[in-house]
N, CA, C and O atoms as a printed pandas DataFrame, in Angstrom:
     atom_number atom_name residue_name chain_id  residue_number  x_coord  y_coord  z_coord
0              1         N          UNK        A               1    0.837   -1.166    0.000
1              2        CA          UNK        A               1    0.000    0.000    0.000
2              3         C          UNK        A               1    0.892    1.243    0.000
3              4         O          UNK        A               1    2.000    1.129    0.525
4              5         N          UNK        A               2    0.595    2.211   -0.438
5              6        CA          UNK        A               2    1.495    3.409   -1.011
6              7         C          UNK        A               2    0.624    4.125   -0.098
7              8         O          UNK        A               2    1.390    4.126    0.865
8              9         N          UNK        A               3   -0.404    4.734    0.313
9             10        CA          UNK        A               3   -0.805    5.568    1.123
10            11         C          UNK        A               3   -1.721    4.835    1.941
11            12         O          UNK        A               3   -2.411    3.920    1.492
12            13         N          UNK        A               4   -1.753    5.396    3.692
13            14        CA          UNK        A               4   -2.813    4.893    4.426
14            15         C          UNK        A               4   -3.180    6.402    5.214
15            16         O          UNK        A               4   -2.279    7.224    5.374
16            17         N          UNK        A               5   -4.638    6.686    5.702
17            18        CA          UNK        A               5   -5.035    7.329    6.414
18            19         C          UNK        A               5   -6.017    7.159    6.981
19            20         O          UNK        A               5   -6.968    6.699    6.348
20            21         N          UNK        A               6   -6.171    7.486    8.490
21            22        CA          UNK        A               6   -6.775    6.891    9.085
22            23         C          UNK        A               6   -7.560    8.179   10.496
23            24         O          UNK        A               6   -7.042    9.164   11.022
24            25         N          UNK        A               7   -8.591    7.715   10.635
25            26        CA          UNK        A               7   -9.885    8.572   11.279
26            27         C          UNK        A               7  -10.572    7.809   12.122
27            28         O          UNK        A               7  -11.502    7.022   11.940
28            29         N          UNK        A               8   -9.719    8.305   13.508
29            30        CA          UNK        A               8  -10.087    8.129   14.970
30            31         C          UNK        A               8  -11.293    8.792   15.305
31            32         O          UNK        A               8  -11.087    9.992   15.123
32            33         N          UNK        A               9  -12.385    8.616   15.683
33            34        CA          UNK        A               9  -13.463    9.255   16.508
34            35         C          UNK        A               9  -14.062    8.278   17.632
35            36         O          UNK        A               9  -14.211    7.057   17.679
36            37         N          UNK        A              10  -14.302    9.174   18.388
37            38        CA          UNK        A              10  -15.088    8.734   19.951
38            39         C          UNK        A              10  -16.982    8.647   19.671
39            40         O          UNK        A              10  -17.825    9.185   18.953
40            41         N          UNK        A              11  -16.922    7.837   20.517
41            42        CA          UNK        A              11  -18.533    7.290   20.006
42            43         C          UNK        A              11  -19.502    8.469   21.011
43            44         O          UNK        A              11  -20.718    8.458   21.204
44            45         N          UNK        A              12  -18.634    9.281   21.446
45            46        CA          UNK        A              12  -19.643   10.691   22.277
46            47         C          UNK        A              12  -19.644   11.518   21.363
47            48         O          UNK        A              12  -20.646   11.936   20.782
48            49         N          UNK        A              13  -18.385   11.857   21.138
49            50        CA          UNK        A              13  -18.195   13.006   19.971
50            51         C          UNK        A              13  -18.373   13.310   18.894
51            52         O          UNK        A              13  -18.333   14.475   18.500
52            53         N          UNK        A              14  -18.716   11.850   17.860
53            54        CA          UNK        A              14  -18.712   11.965   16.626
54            55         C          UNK        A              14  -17.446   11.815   16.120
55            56         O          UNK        A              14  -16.598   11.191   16.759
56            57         N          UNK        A              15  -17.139   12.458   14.728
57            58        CA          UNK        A              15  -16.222   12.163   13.754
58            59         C          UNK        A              15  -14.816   13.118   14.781
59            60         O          UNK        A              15  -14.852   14.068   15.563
60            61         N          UNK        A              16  -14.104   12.551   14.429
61            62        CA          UNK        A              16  -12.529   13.019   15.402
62            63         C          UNK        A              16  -11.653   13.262   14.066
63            64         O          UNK        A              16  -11.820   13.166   12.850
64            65         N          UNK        A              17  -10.290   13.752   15.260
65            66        CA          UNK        A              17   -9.102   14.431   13.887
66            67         C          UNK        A              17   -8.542   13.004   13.362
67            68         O          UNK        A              17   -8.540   11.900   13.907
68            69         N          UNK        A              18   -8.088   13.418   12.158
69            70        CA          UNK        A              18   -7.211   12.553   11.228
70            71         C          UNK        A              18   -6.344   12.454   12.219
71            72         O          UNK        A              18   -6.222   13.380   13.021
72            73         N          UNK        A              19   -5.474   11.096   12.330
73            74        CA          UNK        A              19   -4.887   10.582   13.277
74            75         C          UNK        A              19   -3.293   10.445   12.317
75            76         O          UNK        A              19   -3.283   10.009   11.166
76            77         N          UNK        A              20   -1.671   11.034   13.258
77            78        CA          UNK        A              20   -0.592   11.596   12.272
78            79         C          UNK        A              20   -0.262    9.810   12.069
79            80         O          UNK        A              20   -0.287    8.963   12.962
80            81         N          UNK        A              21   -0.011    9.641   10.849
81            82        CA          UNK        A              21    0.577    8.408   10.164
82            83         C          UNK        A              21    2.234    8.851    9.947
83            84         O          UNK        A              21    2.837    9.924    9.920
84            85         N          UNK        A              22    2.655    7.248    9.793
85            86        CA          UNK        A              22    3.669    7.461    9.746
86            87         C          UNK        A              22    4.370    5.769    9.153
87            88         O          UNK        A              22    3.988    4.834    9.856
88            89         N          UNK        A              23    5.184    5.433    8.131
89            90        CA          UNK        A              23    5.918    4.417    7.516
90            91         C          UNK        A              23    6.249    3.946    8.379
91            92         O          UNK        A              23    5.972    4.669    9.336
92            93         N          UNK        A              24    6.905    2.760    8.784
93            94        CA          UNK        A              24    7.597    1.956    9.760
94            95         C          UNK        A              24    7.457    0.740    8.817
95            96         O          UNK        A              24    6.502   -0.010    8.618
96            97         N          UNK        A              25    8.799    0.778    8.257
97            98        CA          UNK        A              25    9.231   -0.786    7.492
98            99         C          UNK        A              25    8.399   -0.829    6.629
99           100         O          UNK        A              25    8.029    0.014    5.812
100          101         N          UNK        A              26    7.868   -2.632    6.972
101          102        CA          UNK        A              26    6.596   -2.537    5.848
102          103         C          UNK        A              26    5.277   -2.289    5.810
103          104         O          UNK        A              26    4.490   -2.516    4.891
104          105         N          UNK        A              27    5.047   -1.728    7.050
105          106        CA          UNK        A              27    3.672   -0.846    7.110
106          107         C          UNK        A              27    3.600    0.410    7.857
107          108         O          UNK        A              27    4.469    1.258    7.655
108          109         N          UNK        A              28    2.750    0.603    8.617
109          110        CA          UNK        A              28    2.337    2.521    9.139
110          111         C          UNK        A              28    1.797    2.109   10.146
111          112         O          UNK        A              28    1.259    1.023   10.358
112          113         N          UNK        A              29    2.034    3.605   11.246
113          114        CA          UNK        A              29    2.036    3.623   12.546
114          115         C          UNK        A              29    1.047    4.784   12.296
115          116         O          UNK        A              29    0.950    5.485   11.288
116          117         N          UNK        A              30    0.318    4.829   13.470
117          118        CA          UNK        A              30   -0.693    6.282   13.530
118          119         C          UNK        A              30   -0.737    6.353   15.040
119          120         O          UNK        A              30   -0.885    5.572   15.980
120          121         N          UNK        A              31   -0.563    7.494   14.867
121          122        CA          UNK        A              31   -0.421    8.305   16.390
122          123         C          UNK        A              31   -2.192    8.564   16.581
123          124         O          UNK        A              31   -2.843    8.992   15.627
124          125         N          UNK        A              32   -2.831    8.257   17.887
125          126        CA          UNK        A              32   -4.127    8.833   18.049
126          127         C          UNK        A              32   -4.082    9.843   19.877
127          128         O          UNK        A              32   -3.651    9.568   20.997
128          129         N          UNK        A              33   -4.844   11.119   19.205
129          130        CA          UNK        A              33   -4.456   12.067   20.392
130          131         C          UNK        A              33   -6.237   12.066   20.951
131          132         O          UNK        A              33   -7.181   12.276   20.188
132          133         N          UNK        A              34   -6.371   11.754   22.564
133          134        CA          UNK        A              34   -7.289   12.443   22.454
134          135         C          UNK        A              34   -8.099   13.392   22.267
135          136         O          UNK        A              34   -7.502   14.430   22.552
136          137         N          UNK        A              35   -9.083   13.595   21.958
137          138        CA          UNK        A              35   -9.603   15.447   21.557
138          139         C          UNK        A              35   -9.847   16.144   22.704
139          140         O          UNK        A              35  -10.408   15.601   23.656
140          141         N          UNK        A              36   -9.466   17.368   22.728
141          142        CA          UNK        A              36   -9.613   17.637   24.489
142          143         C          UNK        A              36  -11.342   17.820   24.792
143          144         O          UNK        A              36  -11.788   17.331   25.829
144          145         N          UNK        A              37  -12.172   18.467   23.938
145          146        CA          UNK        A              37  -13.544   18.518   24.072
146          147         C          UNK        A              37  -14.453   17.229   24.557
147          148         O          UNK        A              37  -15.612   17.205   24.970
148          149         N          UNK        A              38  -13.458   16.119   24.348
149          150        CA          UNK        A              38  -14.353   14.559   25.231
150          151         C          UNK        A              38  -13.492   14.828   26.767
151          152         O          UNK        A              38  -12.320   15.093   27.033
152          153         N          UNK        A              39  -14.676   14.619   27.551
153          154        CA          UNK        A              39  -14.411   14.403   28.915
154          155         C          UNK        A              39  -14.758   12.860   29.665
155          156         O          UNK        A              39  -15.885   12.409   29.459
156          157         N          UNK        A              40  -14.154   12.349   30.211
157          158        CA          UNK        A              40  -14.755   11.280   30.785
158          159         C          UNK        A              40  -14.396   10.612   29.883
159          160         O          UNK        A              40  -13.779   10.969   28.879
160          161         N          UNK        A              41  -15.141    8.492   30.488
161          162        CA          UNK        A              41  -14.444    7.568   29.610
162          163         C          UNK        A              41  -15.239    7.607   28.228
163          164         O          UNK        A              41  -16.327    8.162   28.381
164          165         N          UNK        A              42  -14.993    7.153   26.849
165          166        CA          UNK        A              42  -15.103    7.854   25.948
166          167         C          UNK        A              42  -14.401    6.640   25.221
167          168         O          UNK        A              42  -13.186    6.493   25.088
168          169         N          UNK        A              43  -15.537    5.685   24.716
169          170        CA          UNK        A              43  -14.788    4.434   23.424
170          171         C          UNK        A              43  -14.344    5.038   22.021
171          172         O          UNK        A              43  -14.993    5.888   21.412
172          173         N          UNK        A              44  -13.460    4.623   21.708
173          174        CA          UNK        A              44  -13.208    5.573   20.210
174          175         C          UNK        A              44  -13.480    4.268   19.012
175          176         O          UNK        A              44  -13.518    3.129   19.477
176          177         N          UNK        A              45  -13.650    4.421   17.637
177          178        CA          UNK        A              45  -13.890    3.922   16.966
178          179         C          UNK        A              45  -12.763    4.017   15.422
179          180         O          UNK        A              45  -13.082    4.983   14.729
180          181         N          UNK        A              46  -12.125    3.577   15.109
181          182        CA          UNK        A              46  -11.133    3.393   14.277
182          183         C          UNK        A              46  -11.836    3.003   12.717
183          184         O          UNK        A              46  -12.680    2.145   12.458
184          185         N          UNK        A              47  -11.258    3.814   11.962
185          186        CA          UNK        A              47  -11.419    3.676   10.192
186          187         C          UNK        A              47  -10.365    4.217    9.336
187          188         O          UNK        A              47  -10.179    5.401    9.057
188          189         N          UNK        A              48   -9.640    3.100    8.921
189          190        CA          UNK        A              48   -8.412    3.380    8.013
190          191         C          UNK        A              48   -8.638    2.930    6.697
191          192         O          UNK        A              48   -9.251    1.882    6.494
192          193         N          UNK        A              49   -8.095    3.791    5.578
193          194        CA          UNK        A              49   -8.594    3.557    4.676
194          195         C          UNK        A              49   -7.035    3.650    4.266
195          196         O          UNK        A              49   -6.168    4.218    4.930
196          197         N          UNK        A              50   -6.804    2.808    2.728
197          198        CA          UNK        A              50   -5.497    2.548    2.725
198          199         C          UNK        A              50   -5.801    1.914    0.936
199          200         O          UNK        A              50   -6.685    1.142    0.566
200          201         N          UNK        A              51   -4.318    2.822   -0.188
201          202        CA          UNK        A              51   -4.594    3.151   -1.358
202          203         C          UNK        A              51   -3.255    2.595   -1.759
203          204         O          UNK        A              51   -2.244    3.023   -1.202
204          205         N          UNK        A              52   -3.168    1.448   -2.910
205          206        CA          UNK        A              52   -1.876    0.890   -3.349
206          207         C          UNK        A              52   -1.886    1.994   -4.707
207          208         O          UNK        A              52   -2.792    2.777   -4.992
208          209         N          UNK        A              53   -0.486    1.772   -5.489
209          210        CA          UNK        A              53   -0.188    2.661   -6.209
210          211         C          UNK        A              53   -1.167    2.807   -7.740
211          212         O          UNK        A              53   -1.545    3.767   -8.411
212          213         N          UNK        A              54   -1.317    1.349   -7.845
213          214        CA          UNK        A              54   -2.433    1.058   -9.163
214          215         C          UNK        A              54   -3.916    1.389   -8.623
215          216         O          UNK        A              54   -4.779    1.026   -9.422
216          217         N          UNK        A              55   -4.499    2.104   -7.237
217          218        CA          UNK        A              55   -5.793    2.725   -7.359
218          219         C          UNK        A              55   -6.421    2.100   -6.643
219          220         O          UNK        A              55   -7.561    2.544   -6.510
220          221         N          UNK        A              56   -6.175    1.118   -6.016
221          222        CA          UNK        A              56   -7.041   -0.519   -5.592
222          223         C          UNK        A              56   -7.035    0.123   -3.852
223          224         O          UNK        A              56   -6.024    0.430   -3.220
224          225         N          UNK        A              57   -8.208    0.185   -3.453
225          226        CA          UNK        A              57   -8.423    0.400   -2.193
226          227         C          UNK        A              57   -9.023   -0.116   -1.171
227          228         O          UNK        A              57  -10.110   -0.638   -1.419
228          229         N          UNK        A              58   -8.577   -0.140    0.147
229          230        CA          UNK        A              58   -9.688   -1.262    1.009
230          231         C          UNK        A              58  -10.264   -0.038    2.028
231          232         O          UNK        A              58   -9.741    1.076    2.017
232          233         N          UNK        A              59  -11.426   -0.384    2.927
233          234        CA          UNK        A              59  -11.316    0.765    3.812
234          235         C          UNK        A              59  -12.008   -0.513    5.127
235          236         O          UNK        A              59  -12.686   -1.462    4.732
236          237         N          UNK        A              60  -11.768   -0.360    6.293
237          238        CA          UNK        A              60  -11.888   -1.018    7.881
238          239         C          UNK        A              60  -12.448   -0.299    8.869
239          240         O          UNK        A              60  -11.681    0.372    9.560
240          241         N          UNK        A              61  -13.490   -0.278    9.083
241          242        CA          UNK        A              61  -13.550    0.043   10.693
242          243         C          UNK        A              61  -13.700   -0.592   11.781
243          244         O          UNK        A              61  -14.096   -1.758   11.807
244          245         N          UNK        A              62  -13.376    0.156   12.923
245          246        CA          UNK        A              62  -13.879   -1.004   14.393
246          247         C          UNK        A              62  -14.406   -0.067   14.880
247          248         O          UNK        A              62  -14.112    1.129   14.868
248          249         N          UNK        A              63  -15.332   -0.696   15.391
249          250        CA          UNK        A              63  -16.365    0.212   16.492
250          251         C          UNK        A              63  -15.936   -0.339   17.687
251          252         O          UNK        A              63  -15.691   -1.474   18.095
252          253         N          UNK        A              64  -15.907    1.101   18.258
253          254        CA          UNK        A              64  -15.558    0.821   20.087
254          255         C          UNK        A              64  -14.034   -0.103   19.981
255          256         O          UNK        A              64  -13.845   -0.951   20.853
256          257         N          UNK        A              65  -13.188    0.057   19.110
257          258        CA          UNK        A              65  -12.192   -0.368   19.286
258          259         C          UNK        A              65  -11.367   -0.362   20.737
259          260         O          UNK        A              65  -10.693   -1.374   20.925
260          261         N          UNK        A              66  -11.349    0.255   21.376
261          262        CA          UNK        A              66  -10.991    0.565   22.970
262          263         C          UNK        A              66  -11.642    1.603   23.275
263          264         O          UNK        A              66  -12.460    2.228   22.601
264          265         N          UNK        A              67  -11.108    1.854   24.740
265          266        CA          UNK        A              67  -12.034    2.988   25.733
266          267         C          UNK        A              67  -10.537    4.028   26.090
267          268         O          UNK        A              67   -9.417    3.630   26.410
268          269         N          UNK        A              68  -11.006    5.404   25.900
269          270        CA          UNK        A              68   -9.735    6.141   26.728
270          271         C          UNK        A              68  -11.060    6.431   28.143
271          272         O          UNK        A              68  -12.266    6.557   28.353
272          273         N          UNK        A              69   -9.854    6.405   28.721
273          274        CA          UNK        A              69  -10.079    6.572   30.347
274          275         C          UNK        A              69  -10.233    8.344   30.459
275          276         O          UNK        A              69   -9.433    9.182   30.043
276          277         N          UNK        A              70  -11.375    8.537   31.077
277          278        CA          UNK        A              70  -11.400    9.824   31.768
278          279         C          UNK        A              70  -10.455   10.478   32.984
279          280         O          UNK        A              70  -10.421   10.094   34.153
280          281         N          UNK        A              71   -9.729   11.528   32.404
281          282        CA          UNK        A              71   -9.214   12.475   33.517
282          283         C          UNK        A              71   -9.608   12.445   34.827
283          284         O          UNK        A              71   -9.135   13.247   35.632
């Protein structure tokens, strides 16, 4: 895959920031920050979508992939 990007959101908040990617060998790392506007515990939901060089694309989500813990 030649490009991946990927879109963290919390199941309180709705749609969240693009989450920073990054190469590592033979695949990509993504940094996920919480948003400061969620308070409390707060499941987030993961969707990466990911583009090889000939056009061919897959896209994944998980719901409620984990919980961040409230402050």
């Amino acid at each position: 895959m030649s490009r991946s990007k990927s879109r963290p959101r919390t199941t309180t908040a709705g749609t969240g920031p693009r989450a920073t990617t990054a190469r590592k060998g033979s695949g990509f790392t993504a940094t996920v920050e919480r948003p400061s506007r969620v308070h409390g515990d707060a499941y987030v939901t993961l969707r990466v979508t990911a583009t090889d060089a000939a056009g061919n694309s897959v896209t994944q989500t998980v719901d409620r992939a984990y919980q961040h813990r409230g402050a």
